[in-house]
N, C-alpha and C positions, 0 to 999 in steps of 0.2 A: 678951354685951356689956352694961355698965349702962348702963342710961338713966335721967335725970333723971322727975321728976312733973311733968307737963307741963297745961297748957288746953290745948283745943283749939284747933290751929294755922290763922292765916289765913294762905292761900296766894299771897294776893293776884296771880292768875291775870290778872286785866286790866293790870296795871300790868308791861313788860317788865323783864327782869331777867338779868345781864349771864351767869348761867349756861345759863337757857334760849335766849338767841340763839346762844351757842356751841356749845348740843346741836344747834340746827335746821341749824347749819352745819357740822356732824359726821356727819348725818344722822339724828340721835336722831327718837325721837318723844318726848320728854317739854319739852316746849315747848305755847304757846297763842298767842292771835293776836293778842294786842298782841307777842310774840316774835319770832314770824314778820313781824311788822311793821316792826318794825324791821331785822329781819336782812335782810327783800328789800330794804329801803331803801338799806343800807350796800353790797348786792350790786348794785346800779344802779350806783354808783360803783364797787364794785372787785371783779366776778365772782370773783375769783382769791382771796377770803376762805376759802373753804372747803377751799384746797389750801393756806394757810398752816394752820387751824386744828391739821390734820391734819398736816401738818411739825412743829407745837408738839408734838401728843400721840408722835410718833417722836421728838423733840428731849428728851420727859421720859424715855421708857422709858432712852435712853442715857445719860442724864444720869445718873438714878437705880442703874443698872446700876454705873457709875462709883463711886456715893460707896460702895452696900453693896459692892464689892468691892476696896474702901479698909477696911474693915473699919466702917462705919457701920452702927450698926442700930439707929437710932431715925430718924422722919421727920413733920416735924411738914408738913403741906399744905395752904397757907391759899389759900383760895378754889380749893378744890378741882374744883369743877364738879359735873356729876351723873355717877354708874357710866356707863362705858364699857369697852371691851374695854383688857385692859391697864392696869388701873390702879394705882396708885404700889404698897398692898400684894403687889400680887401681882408688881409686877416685883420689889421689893425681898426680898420672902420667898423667890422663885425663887432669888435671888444669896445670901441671909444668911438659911436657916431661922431662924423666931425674930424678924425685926425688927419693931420695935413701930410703928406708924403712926397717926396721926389726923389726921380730916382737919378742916377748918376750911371753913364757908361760910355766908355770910349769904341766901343764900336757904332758905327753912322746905323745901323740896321737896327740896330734896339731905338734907337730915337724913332725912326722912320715909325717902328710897330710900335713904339710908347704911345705917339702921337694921336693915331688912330685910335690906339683904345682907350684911351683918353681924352678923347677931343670935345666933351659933353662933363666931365670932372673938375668942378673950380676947386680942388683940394688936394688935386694930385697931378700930376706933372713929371715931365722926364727931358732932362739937359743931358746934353754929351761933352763931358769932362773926362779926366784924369786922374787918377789917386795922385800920379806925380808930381801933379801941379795943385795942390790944396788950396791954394790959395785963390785960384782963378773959381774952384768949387763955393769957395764959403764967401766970395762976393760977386757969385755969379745975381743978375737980376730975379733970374724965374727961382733961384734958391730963395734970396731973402724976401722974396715977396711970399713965402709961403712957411721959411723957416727964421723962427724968433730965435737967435742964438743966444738972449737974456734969458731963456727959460731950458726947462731940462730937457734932451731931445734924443730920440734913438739915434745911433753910429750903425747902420749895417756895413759890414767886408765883409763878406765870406766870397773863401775862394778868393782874395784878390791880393793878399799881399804877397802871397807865393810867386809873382809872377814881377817881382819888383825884387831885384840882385841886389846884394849885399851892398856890391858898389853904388846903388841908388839909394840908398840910405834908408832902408824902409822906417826902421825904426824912430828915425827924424821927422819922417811923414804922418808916422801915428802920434807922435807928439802934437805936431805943429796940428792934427784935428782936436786933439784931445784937449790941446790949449783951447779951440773955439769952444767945449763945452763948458757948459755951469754945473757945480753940483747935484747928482740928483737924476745926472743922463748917464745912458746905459751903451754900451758897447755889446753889440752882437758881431760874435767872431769864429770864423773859419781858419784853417791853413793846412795843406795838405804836408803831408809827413810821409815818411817812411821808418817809423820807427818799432815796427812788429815786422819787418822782413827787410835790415839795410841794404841786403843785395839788390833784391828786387827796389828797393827804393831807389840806388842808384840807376839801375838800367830805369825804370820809370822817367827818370829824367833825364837822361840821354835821348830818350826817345822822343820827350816832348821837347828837347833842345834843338831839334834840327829844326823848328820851326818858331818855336818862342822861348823866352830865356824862362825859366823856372826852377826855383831855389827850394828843394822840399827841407822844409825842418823841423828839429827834433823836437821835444815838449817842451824843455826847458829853454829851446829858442823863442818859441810861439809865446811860454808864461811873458816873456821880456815885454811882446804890444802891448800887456794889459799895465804894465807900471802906472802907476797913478789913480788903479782901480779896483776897487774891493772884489775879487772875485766871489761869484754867486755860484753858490752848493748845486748840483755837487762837485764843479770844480772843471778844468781844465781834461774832456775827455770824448771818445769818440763820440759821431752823435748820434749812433739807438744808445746810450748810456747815458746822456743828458735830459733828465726827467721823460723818459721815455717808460711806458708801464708794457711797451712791447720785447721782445727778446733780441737779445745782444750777440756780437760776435766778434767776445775779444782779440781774439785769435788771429782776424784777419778786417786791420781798418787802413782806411790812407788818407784821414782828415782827425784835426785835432779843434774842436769846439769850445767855445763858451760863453761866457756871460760876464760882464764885468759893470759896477755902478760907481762912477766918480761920485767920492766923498770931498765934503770941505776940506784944503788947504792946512 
């Protein structure tokens, strides 16, 4: 895999950061303790975070399963997190030997550990980008040496646009990716909510405000990303209810999923 000529990277280790609370709540060790600080903080309010986490990472294997055996086999995955078991290349290579992968994240520590596990992969690769900056993403080199944006290609977000304020325009940013695709590519989508308990949704993000800005919204905020996108059955929904044949728990979710296929124009 190439890599750029880099300075040496600050990790900035004190300062939490929205990949390392999602490992501590996965049960990673690559986390530090302003991470953990914030992650027990958010667990005071809603213990049951680290069994949505974990619904997310089964919600992407199916997801992804879905699009490489639609015949997709490129997958661009922005705000990727750090390696864990099962992750986008390997479910997607299992379905479609050959599909090309990179992955996208603004924390220097998922690069660092992309790198290595990947340093023997011509097909897969990991850049550290920005959702807020799109545009540095889709003409980064190590992107388009691996992603054909003439052809139909997976979107993963999950988890990442919650974290991007109303005042940053998210929804201008899902455009401006959605403009890079051709019909035919699929959007794989996360966003946490609070809309089965809004009290506790409120304090949920109070708590994770003291360290990073985070915007939880409702379903009919999250349906808005998929404009431009035929949503896939069964719809807009937590994720053990997203082709899942395992049992569900409507009662108490804090992430809203799905699946969307840009159609022609």
């Amino acid at each position: 895999m190439a890599t750029d000529e880099v300075p040496p990277i600050d990790l900035k280790t004190d300062i939490a950061h929205p990949a390392r609370v999602y490992d501590y709540w996965l049960g990673g060790k690559d986390n530090f303790a302003a991470d953990r600080e914030v992650a027990e903080r958010a667990l005071a309010v809603a213990p049951e975070l680290p069994r949505s986490a974990r619904s997310n990472r089964r919600f992407l294997k199916r997801a992804v399963e879905l699009a490489a055996g639609e015949g997709v086999r490129q997958f661009l995955d922005i705000g990727s997190g750090l390696p864990t078991a099962e992750n986008t290349h390997q479910i997607a290579q299992r379905t479609s030997p050959g599909a090309r992968v990179v992955y996208v994240d603004n924390d220097p520590i998922v690069r660092v550990h992309g790198e290595a596990l990947l340093a023997s992969d011509a097909t897969t690769t990991v850049v550290q980008g920005d959702v807020r900056r799109p545009e540095e993403i889709l003409s980064h080199p190590q992107v388009t040496a691996l992603i054909d944006f003439t052809q139909p290609l997976a979107l993963l977000l999950l988890g990442v646009l919650h974290f991007v304020p109303d005042d940053e325009d998210p929804y201008g940013l899902m455009a401006r990716l959605r403009d890079a695709m051709v019909p035919g590519s699929y959007l794989i989508f996360s966003h946490i909510t609070g809309d089965a308990d809004p009290d506790k949704g409120r304090e949920l993000q109070e708590a994770i405000n003291r360290e990073a800005r985070a915007t939880i919204r409702t379903r009919e905020e999250v349906a808005r990303f998929f404009d431009g996108f035929e949503i896939v059955e069964p719809g807009i929904v937590p994720p053990d209810q997203w082709r899942s044949e395992g049992p569900s728990d409507p009662d108490r979710f804090w992430l809203w999923t799905g699946v969307g296929i840009k159609r022609p124009a």
